[in-house]
C-alpha positions in Angstrom: -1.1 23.1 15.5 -2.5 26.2 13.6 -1.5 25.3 9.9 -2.1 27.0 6.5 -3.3 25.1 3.4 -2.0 26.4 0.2 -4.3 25.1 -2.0 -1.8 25.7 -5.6 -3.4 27.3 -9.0 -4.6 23.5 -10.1 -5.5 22.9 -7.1 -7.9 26.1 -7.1 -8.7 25.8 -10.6 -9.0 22.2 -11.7 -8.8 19.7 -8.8 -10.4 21.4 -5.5 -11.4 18.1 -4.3 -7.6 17.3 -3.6 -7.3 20.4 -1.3 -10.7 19.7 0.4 -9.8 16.2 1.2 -6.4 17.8 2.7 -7.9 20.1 4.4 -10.5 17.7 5.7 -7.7 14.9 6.8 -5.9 18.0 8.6 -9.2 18.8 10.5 -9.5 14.9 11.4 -6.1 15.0 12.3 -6.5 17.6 15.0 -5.0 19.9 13.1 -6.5 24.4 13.0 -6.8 24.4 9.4 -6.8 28.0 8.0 -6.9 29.4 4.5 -5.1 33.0 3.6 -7.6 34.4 0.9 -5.1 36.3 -0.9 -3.1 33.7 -2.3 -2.8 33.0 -5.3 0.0 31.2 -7.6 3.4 30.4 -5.9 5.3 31.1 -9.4 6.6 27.8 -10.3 5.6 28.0 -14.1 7.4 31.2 -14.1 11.0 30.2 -12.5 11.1 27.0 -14.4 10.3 29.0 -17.4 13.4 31.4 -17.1 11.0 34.5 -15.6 12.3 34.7 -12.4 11.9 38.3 -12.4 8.7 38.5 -13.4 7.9 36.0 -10.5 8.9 38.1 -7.9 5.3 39.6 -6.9 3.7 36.3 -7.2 6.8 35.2 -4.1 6.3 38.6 -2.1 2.4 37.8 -2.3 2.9 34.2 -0.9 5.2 35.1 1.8 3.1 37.9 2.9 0.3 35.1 3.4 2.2 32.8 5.1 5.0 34.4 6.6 2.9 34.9 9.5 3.7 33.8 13.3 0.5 32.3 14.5 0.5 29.7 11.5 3.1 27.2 12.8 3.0 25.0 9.5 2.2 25.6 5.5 1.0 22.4 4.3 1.1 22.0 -0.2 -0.9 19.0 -1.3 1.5 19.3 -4.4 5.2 17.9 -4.6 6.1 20.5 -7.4 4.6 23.7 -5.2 6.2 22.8 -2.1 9.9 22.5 -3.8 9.1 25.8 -5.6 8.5 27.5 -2.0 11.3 26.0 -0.5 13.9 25.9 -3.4 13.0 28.8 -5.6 11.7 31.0 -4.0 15.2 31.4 -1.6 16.5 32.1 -5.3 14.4 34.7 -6.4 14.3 37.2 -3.2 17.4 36.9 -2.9 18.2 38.4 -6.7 15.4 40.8 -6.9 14.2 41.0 -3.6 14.7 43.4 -0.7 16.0 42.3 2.8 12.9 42.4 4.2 11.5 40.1 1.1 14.1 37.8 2.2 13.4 37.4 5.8 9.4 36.9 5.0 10.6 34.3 2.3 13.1 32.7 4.8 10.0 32.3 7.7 7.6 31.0 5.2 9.5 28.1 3.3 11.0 26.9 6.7 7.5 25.6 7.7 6.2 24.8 4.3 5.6 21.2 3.9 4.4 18.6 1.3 1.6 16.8 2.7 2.6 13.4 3.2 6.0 14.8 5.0 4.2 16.6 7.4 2.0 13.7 8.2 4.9 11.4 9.0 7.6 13.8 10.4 6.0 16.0 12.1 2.9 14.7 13.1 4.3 11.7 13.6 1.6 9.9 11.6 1.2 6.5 9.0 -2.3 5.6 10.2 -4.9 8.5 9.3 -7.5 6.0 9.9 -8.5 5.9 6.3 -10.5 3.0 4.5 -10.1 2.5 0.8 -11.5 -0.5 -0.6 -10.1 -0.4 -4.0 -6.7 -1.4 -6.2 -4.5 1.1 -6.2 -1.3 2.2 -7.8 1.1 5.3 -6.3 3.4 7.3 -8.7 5.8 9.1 -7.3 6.3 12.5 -8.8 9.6 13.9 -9.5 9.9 17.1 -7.0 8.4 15.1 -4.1 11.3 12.2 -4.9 14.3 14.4 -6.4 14.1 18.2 -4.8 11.5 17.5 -1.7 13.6 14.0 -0.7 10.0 12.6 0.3 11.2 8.8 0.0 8.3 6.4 0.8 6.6 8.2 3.0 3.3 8.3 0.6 3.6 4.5 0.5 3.8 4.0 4.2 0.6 6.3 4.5 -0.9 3.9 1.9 0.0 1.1 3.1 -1.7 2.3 6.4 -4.9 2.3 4.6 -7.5 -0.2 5.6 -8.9 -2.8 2.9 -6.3 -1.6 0.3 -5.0 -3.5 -2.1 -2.0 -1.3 -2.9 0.6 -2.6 -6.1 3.5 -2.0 -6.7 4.3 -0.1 -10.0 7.0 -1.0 -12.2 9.7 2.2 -13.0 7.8 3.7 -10.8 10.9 6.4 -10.3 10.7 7.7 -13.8 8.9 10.8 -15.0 5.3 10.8 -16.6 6.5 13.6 -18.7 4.6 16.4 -17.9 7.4 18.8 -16.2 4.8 21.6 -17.0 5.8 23.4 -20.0 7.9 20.9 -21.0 4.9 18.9 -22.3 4.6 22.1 -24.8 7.6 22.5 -25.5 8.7 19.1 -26.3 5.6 17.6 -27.3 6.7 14.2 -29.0 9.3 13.5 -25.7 6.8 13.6 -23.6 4.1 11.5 -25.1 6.6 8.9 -25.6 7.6 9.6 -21.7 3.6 9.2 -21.0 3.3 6.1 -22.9 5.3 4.3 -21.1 4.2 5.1 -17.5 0.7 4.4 -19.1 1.6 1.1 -20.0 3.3 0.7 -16.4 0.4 1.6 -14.3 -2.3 -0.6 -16.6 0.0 -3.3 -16.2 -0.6 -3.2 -12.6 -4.4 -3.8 -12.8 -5.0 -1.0 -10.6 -8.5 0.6 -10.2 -6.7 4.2 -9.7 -3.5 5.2 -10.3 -2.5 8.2 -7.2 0.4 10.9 -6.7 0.6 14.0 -4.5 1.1 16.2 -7.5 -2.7 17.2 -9.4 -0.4 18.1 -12.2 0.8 14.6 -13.0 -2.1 13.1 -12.6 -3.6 15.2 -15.0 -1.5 14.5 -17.3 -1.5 10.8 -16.6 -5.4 10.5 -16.2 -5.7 12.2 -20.0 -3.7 9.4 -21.1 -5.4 6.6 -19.3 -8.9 8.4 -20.7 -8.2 8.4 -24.0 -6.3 4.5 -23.6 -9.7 3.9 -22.8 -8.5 1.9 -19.7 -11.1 2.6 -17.4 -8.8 3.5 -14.5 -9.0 6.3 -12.6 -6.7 9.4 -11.1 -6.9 10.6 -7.2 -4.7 12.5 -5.1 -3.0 11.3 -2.3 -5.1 13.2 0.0 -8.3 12.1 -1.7 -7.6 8.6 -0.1 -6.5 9.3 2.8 -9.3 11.4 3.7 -11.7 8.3 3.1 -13.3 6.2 5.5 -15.7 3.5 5.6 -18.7 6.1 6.2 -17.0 8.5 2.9 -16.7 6.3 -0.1 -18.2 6.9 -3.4 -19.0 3.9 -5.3 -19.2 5.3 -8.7 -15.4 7.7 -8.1 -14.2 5.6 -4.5 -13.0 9.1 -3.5 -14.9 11.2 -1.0 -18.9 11.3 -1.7 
């Protein structure tokens, strides 16, 4: 297949060893990975923060990238993204967009996928033939569980994962508290939201804690650093892209 990677803003900005390691697991995969240069942010922040107006070039600019026929497949290492592409942005062109807006938007969220969905239903893949010798601890984020319906799919990938020792966090369902501006907005909520998934995912003894959101993990990684805990934060992609030969020692993510 000839698929797209949509690499998101944090992705771009803050975390671009999440979208290598996707597109490097694509590649492994047998996947033609290709990456539209003029993309930019899918307007998430924007929607959930009441602008849907003013996210309406930042939705004609994504579907002009991947509207495209000869990608068969958008793949969003990000839970949050993805449900923006294929939830919100339906809702925007079709309030402020023009017909032909809403036809590239329709073409472009029908084959946008989260990662770890398009490994197991269309690929038809658990085993990516990763190696991951560490404790580890998966958070689920909210889109990927509550808009994206992704269900255990990142846990069967994990599980997958040779010389793993993969636990089982408690609450794991519950929010980290980040919800983007939210964490602004209502400060105090979400600390006490963060607190107790930080007390959650050190009471699992977990090396690193993982999600398929860079968002969340941010969040949650700046709480375990200043805990003091010594445990770590990597994408979901970041270990399945690992093998035996690829390991760090000092991060256990790709060297």
């Amino acid at each position: 297949m000839r698929v797209a990677l949509f690499a998101t803003c944090l992705g771009d900005t803050l975390f671009p060893d999440a979208v290598k390691a996707t597109a490097l697991l694509l590649s492994r995969l047998g996947q033609e990975v290709v990456f539209p240069q003029a993309q930019t942010c899918c307007g998430q922040m924007h929607v959930n923060t009441g602008y849907q107006r003013e996210a309406l070039p930042l939705v004609d600019n994504h579907a002009a990238c991947f509207a495209d026929e000869s990608i068969d497949a958008v793949i969003v290492p990000s839970g949050s993204c993805a449900g923006s592409i294929r939830h919100q942005h339906q809702i925007v062109a079709e309030r402020y967009g023009t017909p032909a807006l809403r036809q590239q938007v329709e073409r472009s969220r029908a084959k946008t996928y989260e990662l770890a969905e398009f490994l197991v239903d269309v690929l038809g893949v658990v085993d990516v033939g990763a190696t991951f010798p560490h404790r580890v601890t998966y958070h689920p984020t909210c889109h990927s569980l509550r808009m994206l319906r992704v269900g255990d799919k990142p846990l069967r990938l994990l599980r997958a994962v040779r010389e793993i020792d993969l636990v089982e966090l408690p609450d794991a369902d519950q929010c980290c508290g980040f919800g983007g501006t939210f964490a602004l907005k209502n400060a105090d909520t979400s600390t006490a939201m963060l607190s107790d998934k930080l007390r959650n995912v050190a009471a699992t003894g977990a090396e690193f804690c993982s999600a398929g959101d860079s968002s969340c993990l941010m969040h949650i990684g700046g709480g375990l650093s200043r805990m003091q805990t010594g445990i770590g934060t990597l994408h979901l992609a970041e270990i399945l892209a690992s093998t035996e030969h690829a390991i760090s020692p000092k991060r256990g993510a790709l060297a």
